[in-house]
MARSE-524748 format. One record per residue: x, y, z of N, C-alpha, C in turn. Coordinates in Angstrom, 3 decimals, decimal comma. Example, Ala and Ser with C-alpha at 12.3 -4.5 7.8 and 13.67 -1.06 7.14 Angstrom:
<rs>
        n.u        n.v        n.w       ca.u       ca.v       ca.w        c.u        c.v        c.w
     13,190     -5,690      7,800     12,300     -4,500      7,800     13,200     -3,300      7,800
     12,850     -2,250      7,080     13,670     -1,060      7,140     12,900      0,030      7,870
</rs>
This chain:
<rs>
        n.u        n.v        n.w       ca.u       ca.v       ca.w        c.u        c.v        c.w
    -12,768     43,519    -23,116    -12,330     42,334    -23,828    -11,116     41,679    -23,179
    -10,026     42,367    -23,032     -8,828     42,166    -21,972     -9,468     41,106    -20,604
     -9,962     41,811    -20,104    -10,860     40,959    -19,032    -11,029     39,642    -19,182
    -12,387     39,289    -20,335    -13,120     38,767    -20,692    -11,521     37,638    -20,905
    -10,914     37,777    -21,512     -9,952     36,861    -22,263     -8,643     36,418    -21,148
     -8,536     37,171    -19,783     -7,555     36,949    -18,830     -8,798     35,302    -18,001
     -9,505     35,929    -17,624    -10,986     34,954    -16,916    -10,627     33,300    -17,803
    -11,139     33,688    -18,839    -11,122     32,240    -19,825     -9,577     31,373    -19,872
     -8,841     32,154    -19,680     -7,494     31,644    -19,599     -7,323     31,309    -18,307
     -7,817     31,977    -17,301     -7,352     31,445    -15,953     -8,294     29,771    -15,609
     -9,131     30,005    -16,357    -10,490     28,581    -15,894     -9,442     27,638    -16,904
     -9,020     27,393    -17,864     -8,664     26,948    -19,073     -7,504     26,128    -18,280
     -6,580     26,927    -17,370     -5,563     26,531    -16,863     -5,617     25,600    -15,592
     -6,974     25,964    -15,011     -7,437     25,641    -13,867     -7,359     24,138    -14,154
     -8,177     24,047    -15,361     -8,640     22,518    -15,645     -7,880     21,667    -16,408
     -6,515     22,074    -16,547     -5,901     21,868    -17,394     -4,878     20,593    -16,255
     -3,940     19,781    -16,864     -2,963     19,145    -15,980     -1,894     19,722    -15,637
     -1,674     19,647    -14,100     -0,713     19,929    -13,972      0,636     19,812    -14,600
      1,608     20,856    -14,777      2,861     20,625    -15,171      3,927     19,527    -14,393
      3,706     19,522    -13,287      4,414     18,717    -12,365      4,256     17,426    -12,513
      2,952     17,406    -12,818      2,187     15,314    -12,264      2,930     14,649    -13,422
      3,339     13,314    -12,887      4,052     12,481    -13,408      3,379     11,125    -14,050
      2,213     11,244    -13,016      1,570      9,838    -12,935      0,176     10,451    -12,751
     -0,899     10,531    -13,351     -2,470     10,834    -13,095     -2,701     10,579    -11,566
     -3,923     10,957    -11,374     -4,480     10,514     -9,824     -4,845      8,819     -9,873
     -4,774      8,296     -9,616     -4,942      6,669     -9,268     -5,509      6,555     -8,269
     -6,652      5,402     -8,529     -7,150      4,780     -7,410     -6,376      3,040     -6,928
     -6,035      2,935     -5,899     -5,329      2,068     -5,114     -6,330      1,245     -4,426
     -6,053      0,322     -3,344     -6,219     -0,441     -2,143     -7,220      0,906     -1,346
     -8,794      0,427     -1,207     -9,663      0,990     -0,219     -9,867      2,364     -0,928
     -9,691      2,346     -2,327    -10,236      3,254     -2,692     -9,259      4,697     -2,931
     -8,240      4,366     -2,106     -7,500      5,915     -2,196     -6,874      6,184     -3,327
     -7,185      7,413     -3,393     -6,329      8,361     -4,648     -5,329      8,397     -5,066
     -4,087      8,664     -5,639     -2,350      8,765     -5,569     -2,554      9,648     -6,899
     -1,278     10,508     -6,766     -0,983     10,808     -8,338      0,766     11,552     -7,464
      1,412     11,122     -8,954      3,085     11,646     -8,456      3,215     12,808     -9,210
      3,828     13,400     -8,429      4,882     14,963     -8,913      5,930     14,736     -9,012
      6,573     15,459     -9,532      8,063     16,409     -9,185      7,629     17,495     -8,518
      8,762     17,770     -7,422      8,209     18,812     -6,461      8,214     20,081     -7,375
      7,416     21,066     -6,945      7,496     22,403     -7,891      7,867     23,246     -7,588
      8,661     24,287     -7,959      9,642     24,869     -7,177      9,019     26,079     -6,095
      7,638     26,142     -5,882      6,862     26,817     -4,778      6,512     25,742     -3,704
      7,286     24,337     -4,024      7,413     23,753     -2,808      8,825     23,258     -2,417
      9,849     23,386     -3,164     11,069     23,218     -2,862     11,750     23,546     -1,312
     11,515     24,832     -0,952     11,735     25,625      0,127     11,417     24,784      1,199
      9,788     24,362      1,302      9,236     23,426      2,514      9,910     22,107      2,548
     10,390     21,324      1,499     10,340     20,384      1,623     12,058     20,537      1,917
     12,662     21,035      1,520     14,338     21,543      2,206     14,226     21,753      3,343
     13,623     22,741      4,193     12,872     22,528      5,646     12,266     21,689      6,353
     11,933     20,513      5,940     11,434     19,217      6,194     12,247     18,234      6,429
     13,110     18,128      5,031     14,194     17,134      5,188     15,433     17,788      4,936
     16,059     18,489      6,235     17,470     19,322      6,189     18,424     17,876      5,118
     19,205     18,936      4,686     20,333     18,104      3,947     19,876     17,493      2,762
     18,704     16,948      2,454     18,021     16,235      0,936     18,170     17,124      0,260
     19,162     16,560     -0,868     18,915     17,279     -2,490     17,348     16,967     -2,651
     16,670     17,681     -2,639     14,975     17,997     -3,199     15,180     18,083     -4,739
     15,622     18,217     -5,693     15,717     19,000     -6,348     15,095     17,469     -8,164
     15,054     16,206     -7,554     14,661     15,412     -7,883     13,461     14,497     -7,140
     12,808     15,035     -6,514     11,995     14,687     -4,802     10,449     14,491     -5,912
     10,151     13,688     -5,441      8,690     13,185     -5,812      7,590     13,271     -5,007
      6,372     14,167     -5,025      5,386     14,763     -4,263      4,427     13,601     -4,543
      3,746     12,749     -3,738      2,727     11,742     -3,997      1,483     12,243     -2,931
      0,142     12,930     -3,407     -0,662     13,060     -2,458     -1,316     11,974     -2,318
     -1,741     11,740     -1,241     -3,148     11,012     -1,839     -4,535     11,129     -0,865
     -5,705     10,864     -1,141     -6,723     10,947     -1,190     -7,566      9,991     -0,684
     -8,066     10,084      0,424     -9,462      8,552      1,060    -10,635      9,455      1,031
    -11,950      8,745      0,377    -12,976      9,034      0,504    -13,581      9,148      1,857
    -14,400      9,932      2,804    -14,836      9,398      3,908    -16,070      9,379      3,978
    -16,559      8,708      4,913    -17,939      8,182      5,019    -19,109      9,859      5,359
    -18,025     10,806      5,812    -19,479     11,688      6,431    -18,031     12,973      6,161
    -18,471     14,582      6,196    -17,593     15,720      5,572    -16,992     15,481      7,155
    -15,880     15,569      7,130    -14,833     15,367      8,519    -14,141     17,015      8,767
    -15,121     17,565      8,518    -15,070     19,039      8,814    -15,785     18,961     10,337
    -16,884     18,105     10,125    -17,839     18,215     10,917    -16,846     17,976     12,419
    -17,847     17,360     13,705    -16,734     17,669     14,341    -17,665     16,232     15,924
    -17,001     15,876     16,440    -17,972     14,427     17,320    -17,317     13,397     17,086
    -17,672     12,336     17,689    -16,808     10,744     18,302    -17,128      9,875     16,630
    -18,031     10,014     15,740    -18,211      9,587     14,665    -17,190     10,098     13,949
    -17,105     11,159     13,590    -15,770     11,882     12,670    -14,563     11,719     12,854
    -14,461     11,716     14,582    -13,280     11,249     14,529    -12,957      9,538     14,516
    -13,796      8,677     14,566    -13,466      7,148     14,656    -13,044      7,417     13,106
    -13,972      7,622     12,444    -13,437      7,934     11,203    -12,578      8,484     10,508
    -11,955      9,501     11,279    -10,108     10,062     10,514     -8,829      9,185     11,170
     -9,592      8,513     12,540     -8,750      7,147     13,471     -8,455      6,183     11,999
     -9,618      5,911     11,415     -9,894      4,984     10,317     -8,753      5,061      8,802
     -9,339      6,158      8,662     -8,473      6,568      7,299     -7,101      6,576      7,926
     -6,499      7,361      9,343     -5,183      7,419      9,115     -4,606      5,979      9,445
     -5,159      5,135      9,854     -4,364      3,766     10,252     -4,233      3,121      8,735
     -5,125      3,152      7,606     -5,416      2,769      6,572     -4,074      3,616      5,777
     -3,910      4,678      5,927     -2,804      5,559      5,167     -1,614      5,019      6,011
     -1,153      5,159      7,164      0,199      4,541      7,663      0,342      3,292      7,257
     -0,988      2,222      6,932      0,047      0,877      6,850     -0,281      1,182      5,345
     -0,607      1,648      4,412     -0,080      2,102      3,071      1,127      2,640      2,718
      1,807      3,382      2,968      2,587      4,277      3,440      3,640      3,652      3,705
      3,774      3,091      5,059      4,949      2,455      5,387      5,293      1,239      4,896
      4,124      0,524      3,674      4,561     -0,667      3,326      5,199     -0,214      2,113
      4,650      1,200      1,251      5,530      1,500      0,086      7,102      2,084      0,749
      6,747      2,805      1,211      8,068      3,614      1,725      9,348      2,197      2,319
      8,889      1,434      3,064     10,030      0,276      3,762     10,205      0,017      1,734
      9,271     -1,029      0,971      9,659     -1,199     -0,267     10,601     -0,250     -1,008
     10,879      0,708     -0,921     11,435      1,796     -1,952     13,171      1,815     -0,973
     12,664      2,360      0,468     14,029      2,183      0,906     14,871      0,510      1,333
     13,937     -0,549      0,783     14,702     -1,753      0,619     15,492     -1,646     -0,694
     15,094     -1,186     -1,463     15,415     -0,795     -2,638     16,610      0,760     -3,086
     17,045      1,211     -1,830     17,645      1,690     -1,931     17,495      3,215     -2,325
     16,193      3,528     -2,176     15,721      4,634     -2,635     15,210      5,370     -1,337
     15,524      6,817     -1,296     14,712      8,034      0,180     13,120      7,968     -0,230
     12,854      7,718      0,869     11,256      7,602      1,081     10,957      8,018      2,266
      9,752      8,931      2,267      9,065      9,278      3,881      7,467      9,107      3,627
      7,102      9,824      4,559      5,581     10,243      4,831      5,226     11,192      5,955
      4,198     11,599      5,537      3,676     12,862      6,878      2,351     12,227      7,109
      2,544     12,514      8,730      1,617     11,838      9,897      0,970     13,244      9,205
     -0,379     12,610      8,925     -1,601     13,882      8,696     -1,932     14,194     10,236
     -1,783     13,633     11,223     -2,382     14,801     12,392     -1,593     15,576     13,139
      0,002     15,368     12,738      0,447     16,102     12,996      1,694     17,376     11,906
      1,377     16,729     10,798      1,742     17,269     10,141      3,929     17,043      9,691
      3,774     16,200     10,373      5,430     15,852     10,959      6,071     14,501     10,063
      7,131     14,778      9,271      7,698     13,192      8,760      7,545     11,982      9,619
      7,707     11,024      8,795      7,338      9,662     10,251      8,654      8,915      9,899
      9,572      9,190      8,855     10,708      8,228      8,792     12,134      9,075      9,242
     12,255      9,882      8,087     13,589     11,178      8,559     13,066     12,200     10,014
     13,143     12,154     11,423     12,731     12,923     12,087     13,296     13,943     12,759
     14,205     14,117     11,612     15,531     15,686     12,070     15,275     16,965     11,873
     13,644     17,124     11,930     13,100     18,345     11,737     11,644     18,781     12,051
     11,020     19,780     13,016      9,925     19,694     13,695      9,231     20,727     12,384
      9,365     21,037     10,841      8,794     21,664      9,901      7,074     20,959      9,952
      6,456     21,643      9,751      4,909     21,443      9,109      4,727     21,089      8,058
      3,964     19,737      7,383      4,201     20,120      6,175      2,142     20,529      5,503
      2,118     21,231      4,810      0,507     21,412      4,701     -0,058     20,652      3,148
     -1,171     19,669      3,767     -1,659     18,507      2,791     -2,868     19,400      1,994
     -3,211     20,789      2,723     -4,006     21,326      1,805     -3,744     22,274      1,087
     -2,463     22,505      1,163     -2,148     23,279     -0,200     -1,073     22,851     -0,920
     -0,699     21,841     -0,589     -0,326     20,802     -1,621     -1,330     20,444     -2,437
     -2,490     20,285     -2,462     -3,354     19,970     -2,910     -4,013     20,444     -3,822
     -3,745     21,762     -3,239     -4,194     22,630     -4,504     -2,796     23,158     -5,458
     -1,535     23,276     -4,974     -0,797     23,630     -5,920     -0,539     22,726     -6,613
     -0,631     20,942     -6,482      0,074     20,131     -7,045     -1,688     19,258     -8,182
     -2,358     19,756     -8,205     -3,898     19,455     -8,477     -5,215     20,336     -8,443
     -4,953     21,327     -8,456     -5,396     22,620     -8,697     -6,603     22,544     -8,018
     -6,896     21,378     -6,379     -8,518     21,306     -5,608     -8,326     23,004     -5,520
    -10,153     22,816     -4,850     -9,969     24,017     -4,158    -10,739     24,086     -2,610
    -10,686     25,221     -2,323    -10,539     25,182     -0,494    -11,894     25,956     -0,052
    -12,207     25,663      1,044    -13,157     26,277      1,762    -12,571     26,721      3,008
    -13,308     27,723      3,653    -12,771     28,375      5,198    -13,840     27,495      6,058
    -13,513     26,993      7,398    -14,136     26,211      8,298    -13,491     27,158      9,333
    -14,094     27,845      9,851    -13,432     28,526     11,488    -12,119     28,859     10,897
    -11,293     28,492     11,771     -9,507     29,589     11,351     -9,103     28,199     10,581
     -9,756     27,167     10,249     -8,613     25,739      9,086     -9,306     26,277      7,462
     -8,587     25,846      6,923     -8,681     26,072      5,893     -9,212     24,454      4,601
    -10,228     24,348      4,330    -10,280     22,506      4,441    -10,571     22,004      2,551
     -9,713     21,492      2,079     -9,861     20,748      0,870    -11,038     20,481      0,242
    -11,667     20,566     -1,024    -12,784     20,265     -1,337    -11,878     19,550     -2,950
    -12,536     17,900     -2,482    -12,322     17,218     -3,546    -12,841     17,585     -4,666
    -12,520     17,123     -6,172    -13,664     17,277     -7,403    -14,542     17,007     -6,867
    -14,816     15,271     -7,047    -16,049     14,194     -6,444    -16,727     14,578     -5,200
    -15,626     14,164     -4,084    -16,251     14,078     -2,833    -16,094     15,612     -2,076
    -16,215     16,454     -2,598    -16,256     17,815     -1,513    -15,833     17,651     -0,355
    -15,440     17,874      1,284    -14,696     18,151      1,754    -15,250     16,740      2,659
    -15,528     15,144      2,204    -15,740     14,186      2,655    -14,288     13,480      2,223
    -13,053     14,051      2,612    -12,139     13,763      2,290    -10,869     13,559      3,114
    -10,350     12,855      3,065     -8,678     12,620      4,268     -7,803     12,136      3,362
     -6,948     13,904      3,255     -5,782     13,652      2,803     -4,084     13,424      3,277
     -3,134     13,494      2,641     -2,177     12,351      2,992     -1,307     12,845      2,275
     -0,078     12,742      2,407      1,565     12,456      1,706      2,475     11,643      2,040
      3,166     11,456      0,426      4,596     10,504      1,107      5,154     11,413     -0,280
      6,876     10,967      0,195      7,527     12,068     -1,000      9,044     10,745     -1,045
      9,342     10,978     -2,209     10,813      9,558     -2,376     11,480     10,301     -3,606
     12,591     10,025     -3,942     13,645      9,959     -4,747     13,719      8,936     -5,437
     13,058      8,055     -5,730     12,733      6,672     -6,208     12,317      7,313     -7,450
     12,420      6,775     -9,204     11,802      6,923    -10,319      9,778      6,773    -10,054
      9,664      7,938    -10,389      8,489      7,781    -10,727      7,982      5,574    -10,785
      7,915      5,153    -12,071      8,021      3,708    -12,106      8,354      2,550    -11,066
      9,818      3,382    -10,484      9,805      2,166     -9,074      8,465      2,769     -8,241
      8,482      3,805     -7,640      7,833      4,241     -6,817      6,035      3,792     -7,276
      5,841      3,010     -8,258      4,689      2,415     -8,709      4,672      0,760     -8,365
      5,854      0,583     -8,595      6,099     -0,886     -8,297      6,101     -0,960     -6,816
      6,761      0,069     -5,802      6,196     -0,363     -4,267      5,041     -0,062     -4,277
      3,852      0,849     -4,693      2,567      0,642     -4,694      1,809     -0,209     -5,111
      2,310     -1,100     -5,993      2,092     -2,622     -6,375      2,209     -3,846     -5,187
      3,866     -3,631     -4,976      3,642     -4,890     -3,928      3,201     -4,225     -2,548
      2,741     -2,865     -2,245      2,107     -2,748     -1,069      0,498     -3,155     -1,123
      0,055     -2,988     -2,219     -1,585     -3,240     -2,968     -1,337     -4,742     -2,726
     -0,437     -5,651     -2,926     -0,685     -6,838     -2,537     -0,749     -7,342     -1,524
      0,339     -7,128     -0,557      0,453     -7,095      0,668     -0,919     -6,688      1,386
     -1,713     -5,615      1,026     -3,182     -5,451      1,770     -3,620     -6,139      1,493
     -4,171     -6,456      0,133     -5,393     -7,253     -0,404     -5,083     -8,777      0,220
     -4,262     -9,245      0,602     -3,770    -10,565      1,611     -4,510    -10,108      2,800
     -4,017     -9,720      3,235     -4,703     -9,111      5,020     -5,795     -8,447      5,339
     -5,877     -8,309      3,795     -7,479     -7,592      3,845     -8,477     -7,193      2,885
     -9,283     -8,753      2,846    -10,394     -9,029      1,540    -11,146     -7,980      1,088
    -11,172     -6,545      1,666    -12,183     -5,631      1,629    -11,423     -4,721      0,487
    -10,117     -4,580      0,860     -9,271     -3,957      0,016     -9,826     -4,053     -1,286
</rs>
């Protein structure tokens, strides 16, 4: 019975919302995902290692999520035009919220998904990992591919390219640069 009743509690929790998320998962400009955290303190450590000197301790975890056309596990000149795709689509997302937030006076970054490396503060060669953020901050879960370890969306199973940016900005502002960055695309780009 013990058993039986640890199991049901662990699924219960599984599906349950995170304690951290601030803001649900959102869909944006081209479809991508967002949802905000507060960092949790099993990511505090990395992200102090990331950005030497940042009080973390108010730091906002934003993943987010692009659908892709084919599982980008796979591996050929198609898969990759296609993670070429998503990440140019995530940097000028990215850097149009992040410039907004630090016009505004607020710390804002992002991590280059192919290399795993901040793209604004660059005083530190730390890793940061988008797939287990993923699961600690949204409870996905993972599959083994050779020695990577690879994200499996709810929806889209591992047809997925994920992403971070992290700010000190209120939850709310940090919605309002995703606002005027959503505008800023949908100008430059009717598909948006």
């Amino acid at each position: 019975p013990g058993e039986i009743f640890s199991r049901s509690r662990q699924t219960s929790r599984a599906l349950s919302k995170p304690r951290t998320m601030l803001v649900p998962v959102t869909t944006s400009v081209w479809g991508m995902e967002y949802s905000v955290h507060a960092c949790p303190k099993k990511h505090k450590a990395e992200a102090q290692a990331m950005f030497p000197g940042l009080d973390v301790s108010d730091l906002l975890v934003v993943p987010t999520c692009q659908r892709t056309k084919m599982d980008i596990v796979k591996t050929g000149e198609e898969v990759d035009e296609e993670k070429d795709f998503c990440l140019e689509r995530f940097l000028d997302f990215a850097k149009k919220v992040c410039d907004a937030l630090i016009a505004n006076g607020h710390w804002a970054d992002y991590i280059d998904p192919c290399s795993g490396l901040s793209m604004v503060h660059r005083d530190s060669q730390s890793i940061y990992g988008e797939v287990d953020a993923l699961v600690t901050l949204l409870n996905y879960q993972t599959t083994n591919s050779g020695c990577c370890k690879v994200v499996l969306h709810p929806q889209w199973g591992s047809a997925v390219y994920p992403a971070s940016l992290f700010t000190k900005a209120p939850a709310a502002e940090f919605q309002a640069a995703v606002a005027a960055a959503e505008t800023a695309i949908r100008a430059a780009d009717e598909k948006a």
